[in-house]
C-alpha positions as CSV (number, residue, x, y, z in Angstrom):
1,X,-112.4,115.0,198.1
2,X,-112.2,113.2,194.6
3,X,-108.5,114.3,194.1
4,X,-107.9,113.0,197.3
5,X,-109.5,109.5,196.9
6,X,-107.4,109.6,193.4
7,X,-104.2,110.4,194.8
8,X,-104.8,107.4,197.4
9,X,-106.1,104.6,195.1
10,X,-104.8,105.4,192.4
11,X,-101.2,104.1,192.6
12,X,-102.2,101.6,194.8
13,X,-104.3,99.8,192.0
14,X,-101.6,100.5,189.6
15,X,-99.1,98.3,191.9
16,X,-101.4,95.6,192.2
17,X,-102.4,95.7,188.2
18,X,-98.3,95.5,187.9
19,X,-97.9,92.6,190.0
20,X,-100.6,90.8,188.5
21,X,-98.8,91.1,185.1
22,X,-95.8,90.1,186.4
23,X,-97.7,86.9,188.0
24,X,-99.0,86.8,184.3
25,X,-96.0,87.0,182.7
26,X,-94.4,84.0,185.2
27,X,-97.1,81.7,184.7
28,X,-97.2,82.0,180.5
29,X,-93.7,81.9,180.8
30,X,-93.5,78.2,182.5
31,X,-95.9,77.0,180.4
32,X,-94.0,78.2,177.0
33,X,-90.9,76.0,179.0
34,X,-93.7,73.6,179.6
35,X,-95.0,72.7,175.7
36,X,-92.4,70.1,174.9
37,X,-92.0,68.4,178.1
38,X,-94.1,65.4,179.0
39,X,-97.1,65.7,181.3
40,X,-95.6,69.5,181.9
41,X,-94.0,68.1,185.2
42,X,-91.2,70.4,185.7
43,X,-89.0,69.0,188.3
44,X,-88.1,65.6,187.0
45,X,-87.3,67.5,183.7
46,X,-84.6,69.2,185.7
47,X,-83.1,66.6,187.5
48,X,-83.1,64.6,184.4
49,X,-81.8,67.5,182.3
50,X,-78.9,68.4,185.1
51,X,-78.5,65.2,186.8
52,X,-75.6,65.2,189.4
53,X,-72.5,64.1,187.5
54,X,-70.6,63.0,190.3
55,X,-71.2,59.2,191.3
56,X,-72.0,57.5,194.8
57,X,-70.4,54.5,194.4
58,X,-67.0,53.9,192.7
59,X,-67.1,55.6,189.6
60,X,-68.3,54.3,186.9
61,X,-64.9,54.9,185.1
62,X,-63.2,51.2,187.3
63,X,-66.0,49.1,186.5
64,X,-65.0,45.9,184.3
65,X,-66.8,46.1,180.7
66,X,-67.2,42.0,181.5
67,X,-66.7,39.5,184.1
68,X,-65.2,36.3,183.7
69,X,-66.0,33.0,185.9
70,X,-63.8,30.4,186.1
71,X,-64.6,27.0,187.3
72,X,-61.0,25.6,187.6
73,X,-61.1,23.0,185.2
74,X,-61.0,24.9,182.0
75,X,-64.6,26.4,181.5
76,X,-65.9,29.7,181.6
77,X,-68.7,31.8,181.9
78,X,-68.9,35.4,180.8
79,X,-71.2,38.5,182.4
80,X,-71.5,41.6,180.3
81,X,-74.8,42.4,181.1
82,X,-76.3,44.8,184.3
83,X,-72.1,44.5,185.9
84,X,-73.4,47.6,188.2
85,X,-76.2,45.2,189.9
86,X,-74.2,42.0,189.7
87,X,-73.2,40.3,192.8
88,X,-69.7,39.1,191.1
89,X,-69.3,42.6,191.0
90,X,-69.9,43.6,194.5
91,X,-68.2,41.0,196.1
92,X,-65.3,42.5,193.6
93,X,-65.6,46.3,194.9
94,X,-65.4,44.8,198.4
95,X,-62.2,42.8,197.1
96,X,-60.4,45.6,195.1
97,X,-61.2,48.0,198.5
98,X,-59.4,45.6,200.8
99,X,-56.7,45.3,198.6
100,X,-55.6,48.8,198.6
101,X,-56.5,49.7,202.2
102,X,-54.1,46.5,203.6
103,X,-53.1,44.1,200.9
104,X,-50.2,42.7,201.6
105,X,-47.9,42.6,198.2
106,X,-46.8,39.1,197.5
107,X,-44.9,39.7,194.2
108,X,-44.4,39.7,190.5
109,X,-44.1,37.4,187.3
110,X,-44.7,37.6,183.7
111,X,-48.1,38.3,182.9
112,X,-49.6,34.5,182.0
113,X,-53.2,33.6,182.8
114,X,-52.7,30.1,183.0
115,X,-51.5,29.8,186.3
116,X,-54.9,31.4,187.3
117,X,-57.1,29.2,185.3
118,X,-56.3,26.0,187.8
119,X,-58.6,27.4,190.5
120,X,-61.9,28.8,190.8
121,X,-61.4,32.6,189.6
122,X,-63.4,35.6,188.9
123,X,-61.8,38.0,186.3
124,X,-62.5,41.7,186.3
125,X,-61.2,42.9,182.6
126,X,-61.1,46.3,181.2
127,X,-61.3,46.8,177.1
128,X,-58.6,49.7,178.0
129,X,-55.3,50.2,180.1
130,X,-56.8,51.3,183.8
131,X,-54.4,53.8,184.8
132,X,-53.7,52.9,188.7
133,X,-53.4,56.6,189.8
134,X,-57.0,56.8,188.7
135,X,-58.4,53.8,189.7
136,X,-57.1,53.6,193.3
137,X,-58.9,57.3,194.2
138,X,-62.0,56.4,192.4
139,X,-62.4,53.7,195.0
140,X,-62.3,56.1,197.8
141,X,-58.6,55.9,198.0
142,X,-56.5,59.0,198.7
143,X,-53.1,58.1,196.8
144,X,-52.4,55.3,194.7
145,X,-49.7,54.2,197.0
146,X,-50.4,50.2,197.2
147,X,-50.0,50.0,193.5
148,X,-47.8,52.9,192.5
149,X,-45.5,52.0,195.4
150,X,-45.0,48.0,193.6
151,X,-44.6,49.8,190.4
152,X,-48.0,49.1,188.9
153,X,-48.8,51.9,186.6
154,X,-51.4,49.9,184.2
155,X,-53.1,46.9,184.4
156,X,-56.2,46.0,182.1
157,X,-57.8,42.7,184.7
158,X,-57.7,42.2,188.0
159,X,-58.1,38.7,188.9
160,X,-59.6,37.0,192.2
161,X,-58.9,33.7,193.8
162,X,-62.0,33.7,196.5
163,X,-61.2,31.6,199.7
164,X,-62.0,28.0,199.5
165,X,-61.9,26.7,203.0
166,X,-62.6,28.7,206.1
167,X,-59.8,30.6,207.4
168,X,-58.0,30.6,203.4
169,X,-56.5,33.5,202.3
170,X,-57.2,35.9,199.1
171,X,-55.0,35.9,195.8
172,X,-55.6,38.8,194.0
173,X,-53.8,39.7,190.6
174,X,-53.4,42.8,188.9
175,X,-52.9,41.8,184.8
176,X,-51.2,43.8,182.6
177,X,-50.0,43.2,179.5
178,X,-46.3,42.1,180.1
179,X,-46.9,41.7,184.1
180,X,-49.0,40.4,186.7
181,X,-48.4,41.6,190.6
182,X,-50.3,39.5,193.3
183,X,-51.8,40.8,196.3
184,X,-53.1,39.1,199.5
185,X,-55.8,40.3,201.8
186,X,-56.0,38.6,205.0
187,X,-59.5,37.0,205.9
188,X,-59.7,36.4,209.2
189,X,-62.7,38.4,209.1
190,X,-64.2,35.8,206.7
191,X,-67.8,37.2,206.5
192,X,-66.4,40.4,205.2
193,X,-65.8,38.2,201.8
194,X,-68.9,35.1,202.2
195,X,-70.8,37.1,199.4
196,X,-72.9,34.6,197.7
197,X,-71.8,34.5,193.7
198,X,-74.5,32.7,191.8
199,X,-73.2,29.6,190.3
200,X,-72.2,29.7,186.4
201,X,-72.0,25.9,186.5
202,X,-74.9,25.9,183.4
203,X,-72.8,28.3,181.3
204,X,-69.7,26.7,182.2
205,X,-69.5,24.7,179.0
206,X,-70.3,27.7,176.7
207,X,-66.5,29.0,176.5
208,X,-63.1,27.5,176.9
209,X,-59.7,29.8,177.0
210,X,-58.3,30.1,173.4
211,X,-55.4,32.3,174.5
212,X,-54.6,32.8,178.0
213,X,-51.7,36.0,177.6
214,X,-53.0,38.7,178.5
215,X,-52.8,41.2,175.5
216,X,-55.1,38.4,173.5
217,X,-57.5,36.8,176.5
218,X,-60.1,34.8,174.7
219,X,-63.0,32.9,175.3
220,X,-64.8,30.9,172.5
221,X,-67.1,28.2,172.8
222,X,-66.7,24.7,172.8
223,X,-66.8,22.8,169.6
224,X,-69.1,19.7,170.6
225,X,-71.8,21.9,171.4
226,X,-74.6,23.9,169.9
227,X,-76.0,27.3,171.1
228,X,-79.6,28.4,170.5
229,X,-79.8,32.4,170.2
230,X,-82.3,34.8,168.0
231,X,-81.0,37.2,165.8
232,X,-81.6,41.1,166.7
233,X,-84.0,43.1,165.5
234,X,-82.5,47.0,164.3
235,X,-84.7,50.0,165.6
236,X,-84.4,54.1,164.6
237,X,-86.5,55.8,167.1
238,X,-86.1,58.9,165.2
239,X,-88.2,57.2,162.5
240,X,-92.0,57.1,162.9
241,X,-94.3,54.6,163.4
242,X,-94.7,54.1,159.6
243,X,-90.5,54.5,159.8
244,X,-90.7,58.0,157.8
245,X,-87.7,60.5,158.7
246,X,-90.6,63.8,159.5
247,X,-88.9,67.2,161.3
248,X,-92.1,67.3,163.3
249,X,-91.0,64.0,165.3
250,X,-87.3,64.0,165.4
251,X,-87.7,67.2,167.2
252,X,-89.4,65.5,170.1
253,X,-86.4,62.8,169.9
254,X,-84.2,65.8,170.4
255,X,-85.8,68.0,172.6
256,X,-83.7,67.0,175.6
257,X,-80.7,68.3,174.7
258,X,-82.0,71.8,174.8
259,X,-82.4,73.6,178.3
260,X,-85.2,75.1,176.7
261,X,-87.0,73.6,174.1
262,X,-89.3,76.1,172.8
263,X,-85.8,78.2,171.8
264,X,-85.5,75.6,169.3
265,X,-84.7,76.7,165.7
266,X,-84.7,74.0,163.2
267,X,-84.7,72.8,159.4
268,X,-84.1,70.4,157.1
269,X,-81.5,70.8,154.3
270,X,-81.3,69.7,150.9
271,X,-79.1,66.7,151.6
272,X,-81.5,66.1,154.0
273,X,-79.4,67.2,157.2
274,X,-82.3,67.9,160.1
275,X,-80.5,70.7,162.2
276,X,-82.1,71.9,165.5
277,X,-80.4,75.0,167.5
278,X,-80.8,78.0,169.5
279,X,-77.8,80.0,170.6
280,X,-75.2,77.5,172.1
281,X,-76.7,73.9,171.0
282,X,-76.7,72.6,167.6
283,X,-78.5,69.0,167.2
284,X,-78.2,67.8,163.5
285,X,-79.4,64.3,162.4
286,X,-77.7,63.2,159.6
287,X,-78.7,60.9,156.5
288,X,-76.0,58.4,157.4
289,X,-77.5,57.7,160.7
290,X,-76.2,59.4,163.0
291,X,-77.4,62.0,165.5
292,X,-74.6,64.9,166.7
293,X,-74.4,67.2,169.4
294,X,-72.6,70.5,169.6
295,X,-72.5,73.2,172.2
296,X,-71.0,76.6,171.8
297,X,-71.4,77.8,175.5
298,X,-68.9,79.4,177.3
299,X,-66.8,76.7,179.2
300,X,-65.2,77.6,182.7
301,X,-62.0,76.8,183.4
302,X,-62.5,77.9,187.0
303,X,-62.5,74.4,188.4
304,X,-60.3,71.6,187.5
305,X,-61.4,68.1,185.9
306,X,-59.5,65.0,186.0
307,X,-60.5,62.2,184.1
308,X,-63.0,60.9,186.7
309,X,-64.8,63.7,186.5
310,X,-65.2,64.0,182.9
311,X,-66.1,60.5,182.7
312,X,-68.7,61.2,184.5
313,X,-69.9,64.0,182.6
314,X,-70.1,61.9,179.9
315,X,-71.8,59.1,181.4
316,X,-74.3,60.9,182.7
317,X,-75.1,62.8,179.5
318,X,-75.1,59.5,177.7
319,X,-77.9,57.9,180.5
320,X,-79.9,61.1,179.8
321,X,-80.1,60.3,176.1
322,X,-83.4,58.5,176.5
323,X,-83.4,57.1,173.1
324,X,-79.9,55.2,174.2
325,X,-81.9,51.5,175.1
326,X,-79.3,49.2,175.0
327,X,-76.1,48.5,177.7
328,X,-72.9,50.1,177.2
329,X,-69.2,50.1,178.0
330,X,-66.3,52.6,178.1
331,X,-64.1,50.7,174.8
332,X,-61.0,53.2,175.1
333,X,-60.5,57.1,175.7
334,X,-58.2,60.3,174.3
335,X,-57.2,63.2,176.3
336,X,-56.8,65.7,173.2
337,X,-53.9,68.6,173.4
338,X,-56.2,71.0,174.3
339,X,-57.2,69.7,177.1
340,X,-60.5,68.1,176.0
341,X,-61.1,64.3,176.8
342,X,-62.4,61.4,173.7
343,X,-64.6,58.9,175.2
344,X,-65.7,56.1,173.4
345,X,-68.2,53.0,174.2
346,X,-69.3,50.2,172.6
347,X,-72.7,48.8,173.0
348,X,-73.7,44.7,175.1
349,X,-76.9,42.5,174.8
350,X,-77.5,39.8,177.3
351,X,-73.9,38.6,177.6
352,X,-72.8,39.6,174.3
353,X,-70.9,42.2,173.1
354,X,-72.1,44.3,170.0
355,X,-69.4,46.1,168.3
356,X,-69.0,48.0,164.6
357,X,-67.1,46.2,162.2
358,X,-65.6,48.9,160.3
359,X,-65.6,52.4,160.4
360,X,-69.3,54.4,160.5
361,X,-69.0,57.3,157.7
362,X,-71.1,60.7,158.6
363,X,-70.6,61.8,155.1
364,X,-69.9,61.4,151.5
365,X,-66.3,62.7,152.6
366,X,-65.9,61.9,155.9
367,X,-62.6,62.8,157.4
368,X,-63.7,62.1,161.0
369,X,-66.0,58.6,161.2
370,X,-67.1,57.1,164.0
371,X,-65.2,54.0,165.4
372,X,-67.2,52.9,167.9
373,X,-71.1,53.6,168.3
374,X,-71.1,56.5,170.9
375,X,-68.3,59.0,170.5
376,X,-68.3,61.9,173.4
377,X,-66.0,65.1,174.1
378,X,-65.7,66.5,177.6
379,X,-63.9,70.0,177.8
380,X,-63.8,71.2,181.4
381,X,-66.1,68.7,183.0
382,X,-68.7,69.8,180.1
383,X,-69.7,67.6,177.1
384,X,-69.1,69.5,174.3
385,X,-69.8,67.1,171.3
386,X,-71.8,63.9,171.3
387,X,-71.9,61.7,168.0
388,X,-73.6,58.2,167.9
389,X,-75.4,55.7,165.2
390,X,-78.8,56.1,165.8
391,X,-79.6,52.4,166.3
392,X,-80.9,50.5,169.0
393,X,-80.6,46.6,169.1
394,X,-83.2,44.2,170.6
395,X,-83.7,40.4,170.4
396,X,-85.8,39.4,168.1
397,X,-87.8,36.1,169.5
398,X,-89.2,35.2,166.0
399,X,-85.5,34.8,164.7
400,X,-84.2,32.2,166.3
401,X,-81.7,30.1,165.1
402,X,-78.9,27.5,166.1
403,X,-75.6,28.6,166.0
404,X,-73.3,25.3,165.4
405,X,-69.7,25.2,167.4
406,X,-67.8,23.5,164.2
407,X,-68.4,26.9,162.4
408,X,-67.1,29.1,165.0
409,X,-63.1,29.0,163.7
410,X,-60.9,30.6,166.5
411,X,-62.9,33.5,168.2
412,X,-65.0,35.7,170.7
413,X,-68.5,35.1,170.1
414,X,-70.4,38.7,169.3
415,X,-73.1,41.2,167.4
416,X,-71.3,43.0,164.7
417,X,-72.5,46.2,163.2
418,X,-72.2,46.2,159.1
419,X,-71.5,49.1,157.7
420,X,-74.4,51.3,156.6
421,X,-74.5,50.3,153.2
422,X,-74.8,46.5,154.4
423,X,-77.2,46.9,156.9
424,X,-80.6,45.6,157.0
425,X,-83.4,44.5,159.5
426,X,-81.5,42.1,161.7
427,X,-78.0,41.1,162.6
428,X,-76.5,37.7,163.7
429,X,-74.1,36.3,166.1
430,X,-71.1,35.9,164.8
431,X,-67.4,35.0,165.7
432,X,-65.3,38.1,166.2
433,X,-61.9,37.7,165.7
């Protein structure tokens, strides 16, 4: 009888004693995953960690770095700041989209912004050449046809004449450097266009047109006037409260780039390099303040990438950086021979653009700098490196200042980043040539 109750309970309480290990081993296992991530909510780490590179609207990739309102008597206003939420901006998807599903060509003249300065005009402009092939399918288009077709290959502004009187017609121009080709979209269907665009009139007589071609389109401000603005204040989030450099606490400010965090290997060198890596990432904060990204994972090749795509990669990755705090803009891109695509983005603050004003060394003999704040390498849809200055820029309300027009000279008006070397707590407005 008792070899017959062992040979029936026996294995049956060794199955359930395995399957409560295993349940063991899954739950200790999630919390290890757990350790580094705040308030151990799972889920939002994912979706943050693998966020959906592929964008709902028009991609970010063919939206203007600035916005430029005209009032038609010589005066200006710029935008640079939240472009994405902006109504100029949405009235201008609505705009662009018309044009390429029916536009009707008009024709084409030497590129001169003049002509479009005498009437009320919104200006879409690009700190790169837009290539037209990509911009027309990133706005839902399947060919390029209503630009290719009128020979427009590049353009860097697209320019927007909205109706005046009910029943008017829209000009829209497509700017390139030697060129300008001018569309016009029926509105018969006037409601389609009677977005409301907030009226500039009270920055209107911040910037008049220095230079109206468009390879040199500038804005600077007027000289009878005086502009109040505070300096900003420099922050280094991978410093401490006390602003000490401590392994401890820039591993917390790297973390996220790790699908795993408590794989993380790290150490501090004695040039005072901070590395962080497990098997395919290496993080490294370097003493000239700057933070890089490498991965070593295999990349598939199985699906193809276009430059939308890995745009959008790095977009995304950038967005999940959460110690990136201040606006920023796509300044120019590479594709590499190999295949792998250069992306590179400057940084804005209220309506001002902050840009580097030379070269950012990463090392006493640094053959590779960085030329604008956030460098980024896409291979295969997959960011494989990721270099930026570790600064974050906010205004400073107890440095305030006035900035007087009869110093300005000839000139965008704009944050400039010193080098290193020059850098202390704040930086001022300045006029950037």
């Amino acid at each position: 009888m008792a070899d017959k109750l062992k040979n029936k309970y026996i294995p049956i309480a060794k199955s359930i004693f395995i399957i409560a290990l295993a349940a063991l081993s899954v739950y200790l296992t999630t919390r290890l995953w757990l350790v580094h991530i705040p308030n151990n909510n799972f889920l939002p780490y994912v979706r943050a960690r693998f966020a959906s590179t592929v964008p709902d609207e028009a991609s970010d990739l063919v939206r203007p770095f600035r916005i430029v309102q005209g009032s038609g008597d010589g005066y200006f206003a710029m935008t640079y700041r939240s472009i994405a939420r902006s109504a100029q901006w949405e009235y201008g998807e609505r705009v662009i989209t018309a044009v390429l599903e029916n536009g009707i060509f008009t024709g084409v003249t030497e590129a001169d912004f003049s002509q479009i300065f005498d009437a009320p005009v919104l200006i879409y402009q690009y700190a790169f050449n837009m290539d037209a092939t990509v911009f027309a399918p990133a706005f839902g288009q399947r060919t390029a046809a209503a630009l290719v077709d009128n020979d427009i290959t590049q353009f860097n502004a697209i320019a927007v004449h909205p109706p005046g009187e009910e029943g008017d017609n829209l000009s829209v121009f497509f700017i390139g450097d030697t060129y300008m080709w001018e569309f016009t979209v029926l509105t018969s269907a006037r409601a389609m266009f009677a977005y409301y665009i907030p009226s500039a009139s009270d920055e209107m007589h911040h910037f008049v047109a220095a230079s109206s071609h468009p390879a040199d389109l500038q804005f600077v401000s007027r000289l009878t006037q005086h502009l109040l603005h505070n300096s900003l204040l420099i922050t280094n989030p991978y410093r401490d409260h006390a602003g000490q450099l401590f392994l401890a606490h820039i591993r917390g400010q790297v973390s996220h780039f790790f699908a795993n965090p408590a794989t993380i290997n790290q150490g501090v060198s004695a040039g005072g390099v901070y590395t962080f890596s497990n098997l395919s990432t290496v993080v490294r904060y370097l003493p000239w303040d700057v933070v890089e990204y490498t991965s070593f994972g295999t990349i598939g090749r199985s699906s193809p990438t276009n430059l939308v795509t890995d745009f959008s990669a790095a977009f995304a990755f950038i967005r999940n950086d959460p110690n990136v705090r201040n606006d920023f803009f796509l300044a120019k891109y590479e594709v590499r021979s190999r295949g792998e695509r250069v992306f590179w983005f400057d940084y804005t603050i209220g309506n001002f653009p902050i840009m580097l004003t030379q070269n950012w060394y990463t090392g006493p003999d640094c053959e590779n700098p960085l030329t604008h704040p956030i460098e980024i390498t896409v291979d295969s849809g997959r960011v494989v490196r990721y270099r930026r200055i570790v600064h974050n820029f906010i205004p400073d309300p107890s440095a305030s200042s006035i900035f007087f027009m009869h110093n300005l000279g000839h000139g965008e008006l704009g944050f400039q980043i010193p080098p290193r070397s020059h850098m202390g707590d704040h930086i001022a407005l300045h006029t950037v040539e």
